[in-house]
C-alpha positions as CSV (number, residue, x, y, z in Angstrom):
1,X,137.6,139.6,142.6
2,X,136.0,136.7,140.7
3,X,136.9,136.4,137.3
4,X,134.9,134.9,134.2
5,X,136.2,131.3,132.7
6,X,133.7,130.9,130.0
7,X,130.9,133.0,128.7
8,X,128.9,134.3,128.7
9,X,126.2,132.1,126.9
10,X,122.6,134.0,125.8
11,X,120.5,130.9,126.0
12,X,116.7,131.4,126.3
13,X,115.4,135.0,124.8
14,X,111.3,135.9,124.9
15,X,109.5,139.2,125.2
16,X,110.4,140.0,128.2
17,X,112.8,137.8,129.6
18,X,116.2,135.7,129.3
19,X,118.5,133.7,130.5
20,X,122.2,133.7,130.1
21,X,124.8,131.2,131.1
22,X,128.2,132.1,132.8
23,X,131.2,129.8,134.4
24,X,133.6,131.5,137.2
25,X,136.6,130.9,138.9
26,X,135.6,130.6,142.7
27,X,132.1,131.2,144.2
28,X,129.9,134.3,143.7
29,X,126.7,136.3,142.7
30,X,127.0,136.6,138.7
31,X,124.6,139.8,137.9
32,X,123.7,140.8,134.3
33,X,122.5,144.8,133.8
34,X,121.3,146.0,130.9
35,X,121.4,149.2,129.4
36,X,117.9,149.5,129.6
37,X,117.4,148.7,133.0
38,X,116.9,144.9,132.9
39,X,118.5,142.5,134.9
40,X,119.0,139.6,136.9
41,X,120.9,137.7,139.5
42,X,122.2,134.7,140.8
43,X,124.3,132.8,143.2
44,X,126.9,130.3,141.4
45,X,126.8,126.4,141.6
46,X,129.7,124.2,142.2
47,X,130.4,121.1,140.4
48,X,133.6,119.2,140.8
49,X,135.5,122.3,141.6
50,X,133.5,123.9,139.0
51,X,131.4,127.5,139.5
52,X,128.5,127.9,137.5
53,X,125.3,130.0,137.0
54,X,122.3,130.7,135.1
55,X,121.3,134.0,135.7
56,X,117.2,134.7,134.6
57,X,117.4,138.5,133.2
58,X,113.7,140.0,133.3
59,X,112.5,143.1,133.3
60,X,113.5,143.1,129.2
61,X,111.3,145.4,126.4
62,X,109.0,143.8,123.8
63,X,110.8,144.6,120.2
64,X,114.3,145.7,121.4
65,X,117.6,145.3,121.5
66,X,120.2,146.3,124.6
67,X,123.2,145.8,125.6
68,X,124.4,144.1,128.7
69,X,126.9,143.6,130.9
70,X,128.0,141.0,133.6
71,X,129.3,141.6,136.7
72,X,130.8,139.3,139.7
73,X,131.0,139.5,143.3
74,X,129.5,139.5,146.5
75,X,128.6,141.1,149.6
76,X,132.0,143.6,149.0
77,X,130.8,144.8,145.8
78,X,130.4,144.0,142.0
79,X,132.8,143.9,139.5
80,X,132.6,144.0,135.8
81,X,134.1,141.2,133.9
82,X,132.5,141.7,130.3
83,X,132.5,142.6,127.8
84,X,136.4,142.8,128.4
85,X,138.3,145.8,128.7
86,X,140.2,145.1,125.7
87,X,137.5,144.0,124.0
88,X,137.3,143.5,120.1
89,X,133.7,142.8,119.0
90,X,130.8,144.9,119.5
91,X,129.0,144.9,122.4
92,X,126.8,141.9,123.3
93,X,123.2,142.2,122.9
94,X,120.0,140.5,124.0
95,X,117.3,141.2,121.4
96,X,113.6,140.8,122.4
97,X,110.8,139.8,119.9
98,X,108.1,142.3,119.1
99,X,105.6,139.4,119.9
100,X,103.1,140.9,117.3
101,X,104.2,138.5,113.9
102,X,105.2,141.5,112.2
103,X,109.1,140.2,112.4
104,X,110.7,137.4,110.6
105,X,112.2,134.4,112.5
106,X,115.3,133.2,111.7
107,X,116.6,129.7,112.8
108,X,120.1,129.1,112.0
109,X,121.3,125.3,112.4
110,X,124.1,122.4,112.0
111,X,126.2,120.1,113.8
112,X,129.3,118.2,114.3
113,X,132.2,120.8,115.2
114,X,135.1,120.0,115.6
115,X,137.4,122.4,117.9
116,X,139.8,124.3,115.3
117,X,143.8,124.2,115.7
118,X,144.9,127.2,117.8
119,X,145.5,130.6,115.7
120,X,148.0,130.2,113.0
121,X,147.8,127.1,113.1
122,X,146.9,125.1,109.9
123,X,143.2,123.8,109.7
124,X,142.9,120.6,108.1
125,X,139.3,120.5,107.7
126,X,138.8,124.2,106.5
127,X,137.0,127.4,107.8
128,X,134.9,127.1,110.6
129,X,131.3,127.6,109.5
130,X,130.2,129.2,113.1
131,X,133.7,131.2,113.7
132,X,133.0,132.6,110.3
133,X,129.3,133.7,110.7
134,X,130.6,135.7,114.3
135,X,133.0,136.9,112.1
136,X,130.2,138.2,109.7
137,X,127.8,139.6,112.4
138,X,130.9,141.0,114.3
139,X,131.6,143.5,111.0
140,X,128.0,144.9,110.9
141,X,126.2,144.2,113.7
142,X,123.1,145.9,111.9
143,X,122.9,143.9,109.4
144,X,120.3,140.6,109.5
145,X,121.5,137.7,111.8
146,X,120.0,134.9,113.1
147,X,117.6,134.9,115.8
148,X,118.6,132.1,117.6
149,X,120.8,129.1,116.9
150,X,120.2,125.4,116.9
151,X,123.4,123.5,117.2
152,X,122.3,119.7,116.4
153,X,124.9,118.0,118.2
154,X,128.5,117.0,118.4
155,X,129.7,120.0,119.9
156,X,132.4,118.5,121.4
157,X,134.4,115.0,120.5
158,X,135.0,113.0,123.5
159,X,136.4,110.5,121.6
160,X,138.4,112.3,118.6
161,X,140.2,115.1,120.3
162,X,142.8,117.7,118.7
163,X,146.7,117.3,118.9
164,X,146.7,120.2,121.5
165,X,144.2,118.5,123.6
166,X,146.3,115.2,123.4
167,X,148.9,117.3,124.4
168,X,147.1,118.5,127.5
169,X,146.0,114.9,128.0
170,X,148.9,113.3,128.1
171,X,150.7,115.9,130.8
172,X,147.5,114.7,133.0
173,X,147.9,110.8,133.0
174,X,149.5,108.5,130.9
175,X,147.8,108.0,127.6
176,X,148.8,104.1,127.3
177,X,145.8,103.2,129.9
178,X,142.2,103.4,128.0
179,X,140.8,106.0,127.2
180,X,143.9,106.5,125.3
181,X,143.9,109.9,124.2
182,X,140.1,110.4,124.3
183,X,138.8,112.3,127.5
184,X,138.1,110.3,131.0
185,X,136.5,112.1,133.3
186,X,134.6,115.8,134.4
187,X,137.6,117.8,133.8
188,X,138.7,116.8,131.0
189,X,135.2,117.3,129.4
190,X,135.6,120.9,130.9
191,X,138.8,121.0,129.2
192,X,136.9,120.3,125.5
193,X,134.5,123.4,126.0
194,X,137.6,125.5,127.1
195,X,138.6,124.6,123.6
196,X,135.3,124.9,121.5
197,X,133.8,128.2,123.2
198,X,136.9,130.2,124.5
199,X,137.4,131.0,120.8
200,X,136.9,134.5,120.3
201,X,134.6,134.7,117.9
202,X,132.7,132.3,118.6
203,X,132.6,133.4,122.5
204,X,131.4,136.4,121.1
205,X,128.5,134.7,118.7
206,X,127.1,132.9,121.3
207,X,127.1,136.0,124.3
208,X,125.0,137.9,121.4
209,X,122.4,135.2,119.4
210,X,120.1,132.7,121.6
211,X,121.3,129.2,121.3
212,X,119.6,125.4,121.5
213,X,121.4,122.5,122.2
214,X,121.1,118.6,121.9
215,X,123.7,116.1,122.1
216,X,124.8,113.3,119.5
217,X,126.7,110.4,119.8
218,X,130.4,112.6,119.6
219,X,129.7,114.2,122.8
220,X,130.1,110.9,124.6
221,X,131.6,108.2,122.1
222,X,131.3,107.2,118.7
223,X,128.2,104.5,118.3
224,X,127.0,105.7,121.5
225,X,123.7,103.3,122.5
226,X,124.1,101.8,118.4
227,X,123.1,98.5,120.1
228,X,122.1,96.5,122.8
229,X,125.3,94.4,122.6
230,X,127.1,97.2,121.9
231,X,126.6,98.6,125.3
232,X,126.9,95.7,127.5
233,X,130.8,95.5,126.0
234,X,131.2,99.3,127.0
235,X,130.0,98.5,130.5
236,X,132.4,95.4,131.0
237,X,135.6,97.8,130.1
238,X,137.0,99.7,133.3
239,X,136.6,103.1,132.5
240,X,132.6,103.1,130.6
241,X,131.7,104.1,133.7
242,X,133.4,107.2,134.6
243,X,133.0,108.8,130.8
244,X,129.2,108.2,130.7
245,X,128.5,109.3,133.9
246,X,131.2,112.6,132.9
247,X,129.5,113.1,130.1
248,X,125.9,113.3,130.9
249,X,126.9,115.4,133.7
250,X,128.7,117.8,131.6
251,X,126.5,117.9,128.9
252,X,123.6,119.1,131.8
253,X,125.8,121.7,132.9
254,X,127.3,123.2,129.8
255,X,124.7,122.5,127.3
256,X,121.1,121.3,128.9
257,X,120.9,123.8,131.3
258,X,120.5,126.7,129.1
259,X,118.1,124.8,127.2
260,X,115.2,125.3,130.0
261,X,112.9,128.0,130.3
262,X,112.8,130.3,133.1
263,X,109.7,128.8,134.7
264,X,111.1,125.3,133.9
265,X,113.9,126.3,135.2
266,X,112.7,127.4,138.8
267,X,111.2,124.2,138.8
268,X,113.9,121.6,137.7
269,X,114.3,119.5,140.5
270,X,118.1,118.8,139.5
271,X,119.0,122.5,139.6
272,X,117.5,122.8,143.1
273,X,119.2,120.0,144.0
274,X,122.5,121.3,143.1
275,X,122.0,124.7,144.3
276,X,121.3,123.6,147.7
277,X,124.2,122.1,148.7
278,X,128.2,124.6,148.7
279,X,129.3,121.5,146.1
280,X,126.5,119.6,143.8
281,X,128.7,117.4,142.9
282,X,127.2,114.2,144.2
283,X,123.9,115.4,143.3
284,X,124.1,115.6,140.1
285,X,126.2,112.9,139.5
286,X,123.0,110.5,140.8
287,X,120.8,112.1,138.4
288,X,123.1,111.3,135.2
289,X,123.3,107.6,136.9
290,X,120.1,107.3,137.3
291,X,119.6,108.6,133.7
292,X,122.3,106.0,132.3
293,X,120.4,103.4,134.0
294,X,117.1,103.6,133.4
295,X,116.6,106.2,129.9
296,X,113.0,107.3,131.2
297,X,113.9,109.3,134.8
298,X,115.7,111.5,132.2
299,X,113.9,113.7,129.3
300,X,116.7,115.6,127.4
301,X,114.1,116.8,124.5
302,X,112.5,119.8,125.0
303,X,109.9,122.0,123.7
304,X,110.5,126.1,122.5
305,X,107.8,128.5,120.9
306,X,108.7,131.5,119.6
307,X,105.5,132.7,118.3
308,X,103.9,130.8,115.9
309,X,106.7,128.3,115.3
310,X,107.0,125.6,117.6
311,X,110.5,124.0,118.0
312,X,110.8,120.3,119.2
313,X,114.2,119.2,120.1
314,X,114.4,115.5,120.2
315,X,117.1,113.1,121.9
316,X,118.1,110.2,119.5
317,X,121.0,109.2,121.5
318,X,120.0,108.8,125.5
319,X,116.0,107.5,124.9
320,X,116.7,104.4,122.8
321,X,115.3,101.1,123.7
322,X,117.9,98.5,122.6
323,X,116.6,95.0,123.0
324,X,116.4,92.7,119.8
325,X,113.1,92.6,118.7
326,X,111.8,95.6,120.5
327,X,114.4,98.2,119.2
328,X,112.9,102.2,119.1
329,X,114.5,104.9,118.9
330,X,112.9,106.7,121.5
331,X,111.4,104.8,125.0
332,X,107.2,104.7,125.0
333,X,107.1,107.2,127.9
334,X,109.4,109.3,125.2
335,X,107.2,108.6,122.1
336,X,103.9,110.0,124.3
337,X,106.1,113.4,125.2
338,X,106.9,114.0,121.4
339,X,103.3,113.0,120.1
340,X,101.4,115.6,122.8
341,X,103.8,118.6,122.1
342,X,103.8,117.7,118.0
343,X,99.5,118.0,118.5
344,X,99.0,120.6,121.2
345,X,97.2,122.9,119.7
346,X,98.4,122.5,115.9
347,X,96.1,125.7,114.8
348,X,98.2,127.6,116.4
349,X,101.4,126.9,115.0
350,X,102.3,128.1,111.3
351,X,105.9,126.4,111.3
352,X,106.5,123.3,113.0
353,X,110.5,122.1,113.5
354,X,111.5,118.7,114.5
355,X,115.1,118.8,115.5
356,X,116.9,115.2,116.0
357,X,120.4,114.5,115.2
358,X,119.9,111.7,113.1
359,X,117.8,112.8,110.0
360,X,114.7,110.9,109.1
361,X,115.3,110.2,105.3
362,X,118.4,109.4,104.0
363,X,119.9,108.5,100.6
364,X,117.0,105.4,99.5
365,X,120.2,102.8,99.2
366,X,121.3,104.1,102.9
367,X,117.7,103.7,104.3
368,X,117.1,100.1,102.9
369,X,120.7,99.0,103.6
370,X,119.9,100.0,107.4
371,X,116.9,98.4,107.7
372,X,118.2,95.2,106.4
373,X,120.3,95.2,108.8
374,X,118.4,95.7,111.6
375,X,116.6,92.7,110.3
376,X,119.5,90.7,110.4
377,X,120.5,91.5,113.8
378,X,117.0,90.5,115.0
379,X,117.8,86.9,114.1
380,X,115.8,86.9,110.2
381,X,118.8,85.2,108.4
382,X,120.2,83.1,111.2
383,X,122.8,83.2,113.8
384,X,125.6,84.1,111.6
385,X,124.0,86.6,109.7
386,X,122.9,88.2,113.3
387,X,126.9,88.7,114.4
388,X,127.7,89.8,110.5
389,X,125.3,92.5,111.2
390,X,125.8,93.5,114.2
391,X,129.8,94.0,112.8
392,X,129.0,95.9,110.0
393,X,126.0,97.9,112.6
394,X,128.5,99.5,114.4
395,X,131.8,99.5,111.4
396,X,129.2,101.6,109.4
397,X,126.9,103.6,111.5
398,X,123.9,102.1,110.6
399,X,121.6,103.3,113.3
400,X,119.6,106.4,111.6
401,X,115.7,106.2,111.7
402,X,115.6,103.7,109.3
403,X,117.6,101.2,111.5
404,X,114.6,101.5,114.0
405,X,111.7,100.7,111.5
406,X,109.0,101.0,113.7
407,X,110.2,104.0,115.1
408,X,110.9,105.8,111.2
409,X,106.8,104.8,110.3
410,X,105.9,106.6,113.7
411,X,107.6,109.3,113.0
412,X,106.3,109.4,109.8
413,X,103.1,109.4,110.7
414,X,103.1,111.9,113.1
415,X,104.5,114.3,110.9
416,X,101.5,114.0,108.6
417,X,99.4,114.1,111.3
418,X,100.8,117.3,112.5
419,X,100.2,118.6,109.3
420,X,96.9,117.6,108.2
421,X,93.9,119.7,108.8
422,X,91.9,123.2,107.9
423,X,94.6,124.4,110.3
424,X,97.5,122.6,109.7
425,X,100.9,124.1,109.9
426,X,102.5,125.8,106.8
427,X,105.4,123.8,107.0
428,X,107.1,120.4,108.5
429,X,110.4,120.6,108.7
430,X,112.8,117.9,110.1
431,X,116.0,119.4,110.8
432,X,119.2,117.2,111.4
433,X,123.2,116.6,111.1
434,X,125.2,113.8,111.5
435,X,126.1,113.0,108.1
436,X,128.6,115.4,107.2
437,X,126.7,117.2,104.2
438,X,124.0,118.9,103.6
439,X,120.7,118.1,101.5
440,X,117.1,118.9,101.2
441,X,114.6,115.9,101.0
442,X,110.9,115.5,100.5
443,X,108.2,113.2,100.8
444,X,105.1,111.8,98.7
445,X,102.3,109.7,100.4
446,X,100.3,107.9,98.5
447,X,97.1,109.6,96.5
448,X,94.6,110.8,99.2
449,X,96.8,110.6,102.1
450,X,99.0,112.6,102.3
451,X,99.0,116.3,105.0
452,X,98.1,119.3,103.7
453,X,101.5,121.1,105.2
454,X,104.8,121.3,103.2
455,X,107.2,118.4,104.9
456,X,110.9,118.5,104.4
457,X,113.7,116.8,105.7
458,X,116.6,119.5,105.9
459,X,120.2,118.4,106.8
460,X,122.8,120.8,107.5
461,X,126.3,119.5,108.9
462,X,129.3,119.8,109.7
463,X,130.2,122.7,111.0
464,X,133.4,122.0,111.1
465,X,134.6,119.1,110.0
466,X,135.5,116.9,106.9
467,X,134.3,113.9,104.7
468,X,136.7,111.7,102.7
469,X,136.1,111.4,99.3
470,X,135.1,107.6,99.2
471,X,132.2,108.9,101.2
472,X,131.4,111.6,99.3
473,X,131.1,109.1,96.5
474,X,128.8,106.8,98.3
475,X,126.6,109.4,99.5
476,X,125.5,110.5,95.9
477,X,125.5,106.7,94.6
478,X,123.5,106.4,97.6
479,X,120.9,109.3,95.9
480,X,121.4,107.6,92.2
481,X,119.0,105.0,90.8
482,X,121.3,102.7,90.5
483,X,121.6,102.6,94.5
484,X,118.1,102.8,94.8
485,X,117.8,99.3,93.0
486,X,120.2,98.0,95.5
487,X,119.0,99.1,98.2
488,X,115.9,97.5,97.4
489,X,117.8,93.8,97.0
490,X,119.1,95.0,100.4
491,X,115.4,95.0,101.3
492,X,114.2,91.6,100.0
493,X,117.2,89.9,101.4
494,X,116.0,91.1,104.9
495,X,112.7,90.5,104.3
496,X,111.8,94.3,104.9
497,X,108.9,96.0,104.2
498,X,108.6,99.1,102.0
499,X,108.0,102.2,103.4
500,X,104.5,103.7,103.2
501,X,105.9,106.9,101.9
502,X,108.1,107.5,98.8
503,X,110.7,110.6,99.0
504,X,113.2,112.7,96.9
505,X,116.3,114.7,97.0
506,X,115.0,117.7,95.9
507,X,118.5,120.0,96.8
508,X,122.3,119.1,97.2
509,X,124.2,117.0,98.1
510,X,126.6,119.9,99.3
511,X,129.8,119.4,100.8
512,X,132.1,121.7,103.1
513,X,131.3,123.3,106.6
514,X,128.1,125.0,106.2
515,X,124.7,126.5,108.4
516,X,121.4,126.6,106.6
517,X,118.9,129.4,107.6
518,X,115.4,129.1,107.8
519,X,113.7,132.5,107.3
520,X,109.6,132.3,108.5
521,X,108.0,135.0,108.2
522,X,103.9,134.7,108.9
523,X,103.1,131.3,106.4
524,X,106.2,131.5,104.5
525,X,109.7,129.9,104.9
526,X,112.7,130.4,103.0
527,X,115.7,128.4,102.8
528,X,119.4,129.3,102.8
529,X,122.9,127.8,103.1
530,X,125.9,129.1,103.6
531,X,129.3,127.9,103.1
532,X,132.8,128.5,104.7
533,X,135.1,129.3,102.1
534,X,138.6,130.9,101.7
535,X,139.4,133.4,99.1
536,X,142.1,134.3,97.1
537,X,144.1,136.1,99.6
538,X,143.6,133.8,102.7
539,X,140.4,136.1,103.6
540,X,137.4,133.3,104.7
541,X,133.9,134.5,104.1
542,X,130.4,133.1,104.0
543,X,128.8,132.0,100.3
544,X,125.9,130.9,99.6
545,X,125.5,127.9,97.7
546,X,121.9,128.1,97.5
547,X,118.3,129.9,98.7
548,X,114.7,128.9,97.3
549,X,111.5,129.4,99.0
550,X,109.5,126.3,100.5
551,X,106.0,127.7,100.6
């Protein structure tokens, strides 16, 4: 009988319908029943010796909850492989919406986590913020928990894996050849989500509570697309290739996939593709060279409703144009998809969420020093400045927003576009990672123009993961006024222009592995986050550090 590698994965939940994301060992029809009646069906896919499905469940109840169960087989029967017979948690659920507004939505997000050591072994970045939150729900499955999860990001490191990994790794090939001890091709990338989602708890969290997915730079390499010379050097090097292509594909299959809608789904041209053919191997290997080669035959962002709140996930990493002098964060053909979903019928929508990686405002010394350095990279101070900056581009990161300052005065007006009006949404909220901390920002136009919604920048990461102390230092100096007037001599140096908009840190900075929660409920949102921590004892628990409303 066919047996269960990984999952299963409750991706996409509506009224009535869901989808939810299994991998196999061998070829076969991957079933989900419900206890209600509901189901679905579907064959498997195979990519480089790899069985997958997506199975579409329908037939669900407005305003419930049931449990399910997968089963495996073919035309010789069905067997059931979960839950497990030895199972643990609770069972796994799929709960519907009522679809009347009378319920609270509650989106819990961050990024950037790093797989934990194996059990007993000592964690030298702390309690995972995710493990601990299954934990939570696992104890009293009653109780409130989120309604679907947005994971912003670095959910795997290609490029900074674990000692056990390494260990794995270097019983494969030798490690002395580049990549070194980072991962090389499709199975090894297969090997990195064995890690991160075979964890109990979290294989449990995720089988249970909806999830949304976008990549960051981690999931293929550090500085991934930072620069225009930065990627013709990767393409020179012997083995660019094989990762990039490995990790687009992998990141389609294990994250991307699940992103889609049921009737985008049945459409996707890639997923036919794949599903036509005994192996999709080659098939979908075209499609991620075709999206390395040319950003706009690819569109990783994507749009979710649920109800009134309108989600827009947006890719920072893969839709970059990188020529000097024309730099953007996201391709034209990108910038129209992002515009038309932000303004598609805005009276509609009482909560509108931006997710990108990369937050939008950042410490005032951080934004001006990255826009000085774009500057300088563009040629402003001269040939050698250009190579300085470039250096110190990539040594520090510098490739938020505000290093694409064109694409940061878009974006920000958008945003108050989206919330101006009788009609306006309640609420603006950017939601975003990457930094390793967690802080709430907020904007002020100018007298007269400003939206009539509430617009926030809310970052939330890592998961789990850590921050030395130097730059925990640099990210409050970054805050202080004292930063700010450097930044600002970072500014005139580059000959940059101030942004139209003036903002504040109006919460944090908080440090540790954390999850915020957004509670919207009608016109009203309320903030919370929630930190990892370990008690006296060794027990680990979720605390929050802090909860306000925003309307």
């Amino acid at each position: 009988m066919a047996r269960l590698r990984l999952g299963p994965l409750l991706r996409y939940v509506d009224g009535s319908a869901a989808t939810v994301w299994v991998e196999t060992d061998r070829p076969c029809t991957a079933e989900v029943r419900c206890a209600d009646g509901a189901g679905g069906s579907a064959h498997t896919f195979q990519i480089a010796g790899h069985h997958y499905a997506l199975i579409p469940v329908t037939g669900l109840t407005p305003g419930t909850e049931t449990a399910y169960e997968v089963r495996l087989g073919g035309a010789d029967g069905m067997g059931a492989v979960w839950p497990p017979p030895d199972a643990r948690f609770p069972a796994s659920t799929i709960r519907t919406p009522a679809g009347d507004g009378a319920d609270a939505l509650r989106v819990t997000f961050g990024s950037c986590r790093w797989a934990a050591p194996p059990s007993g072994e000592h964690d030298p970045v702390g309690p995972d913020a995710l493990d601990t939150l299954a934990a939570r729900i696992a104890a009293d499955p009653a109780a409130e928990r989120p309604d679907v999860l947005l994971l912003l990001g670095d959910q795997v490191y290609a490029d900074q894996t674990s000692k056990a990994t390494r260990r794995w790794l270097a019983a494969r090939r030798d490690l002395a050849d580049p990549p070194g001890a980072q991962v090389a091709d499709y199975e090894e990338y297969t090997h990195l989500y064995y890690e991160s989602w075979l964890d109990p708890e979290v294989r449990w969290l995720l089988s249970t509570v909806p999830s949304c997915m976008i990549f960051d730079d981690h999931d293929v390499i550090d500085d991934w697309n930072t620069s225009a010379a930065w990627l013709a050097e990767m393409r020179a090097t012997p083995w660019w290739r094989e990762r990039v292509l490995s990790g687009l594909m992998s990141y389609w299959v294990y994250q991307h996939l699940g992103n889609l809608r049921p009737e985008e789904l049945a459409s996707d041209a890639v997923h036919a593709a794949v599903c036509a053919t005994p192996d999709g191997t080659d098939a979908l290997r075209a499609f991620a060279a075709a999206a390395d080669a040319n950003p706009t035959s690819a569109r990783w962002s994507y749009r979710r409703d649920f109800g009134r709140v309108r989600l827009l996930m947006v890719d920072t990493r893969a839709a970059r144009v990188l020529t000097e002098g024309e730099r953007a964060m996201l391709d034209p053909e990108e910038v129209r998809w992002l515009r038309g979903q932000a303004l598609d019928g805005a009276g509609g929508v009482d909560h509108l969420l931006v997710g990108t990686s990369l937050p939008w405002l950042l410490p005032h010394l951080i934004h001006d020093a990255e826009g000085w350095n774009a500057a300088l990279c563009r040629g402003e101070r001269g040939a050698r400045w250009a190579r300085f900056g470039e250096n110190l581009r990539r040594r520090s990161d510098l490739e938020h927003w505000s290093a694409f300052p064109p694409s940061f005065e878009a974006l920000t007006s958008l945003l108050a576009e989206a919330g101006s009006g009788g009609e306006a949404p309640a609420t603006v909220c950017v939601l975003s990672g990457d930094v390793h901390h967690a802080y709430v920002a907020e904007p002020s136009w100018p007298p007269g123009s400003g939206p009539d919604a509430r617009v926030l920048q809310l970052t939330c990461s890592p998961v789990h993961n850590s921050i030395p102390t130097s730059i925990k230092l640099g990210f409050r100096f970054g805050w202080s006024r004292v930063g700010r007037a450097l930044g600002r001599r970072f500014a005139r140096h580059g000959g940059v222009t101030q942004a139209g908009i003036d903002w504040r840190r109006t919460g944090g900075p908080w440090f540790g592995n954390q999850l915020m929660t957004l509670t919207l409920h009608g016109r009203s949102a309320r903030l919370r986050l929630d930190q990892a921590r370990t008690a006296r004892g060794g027990a680990v628990r979720l605390e929050t550090a802090e909860e306000r409303d925003l309307t």
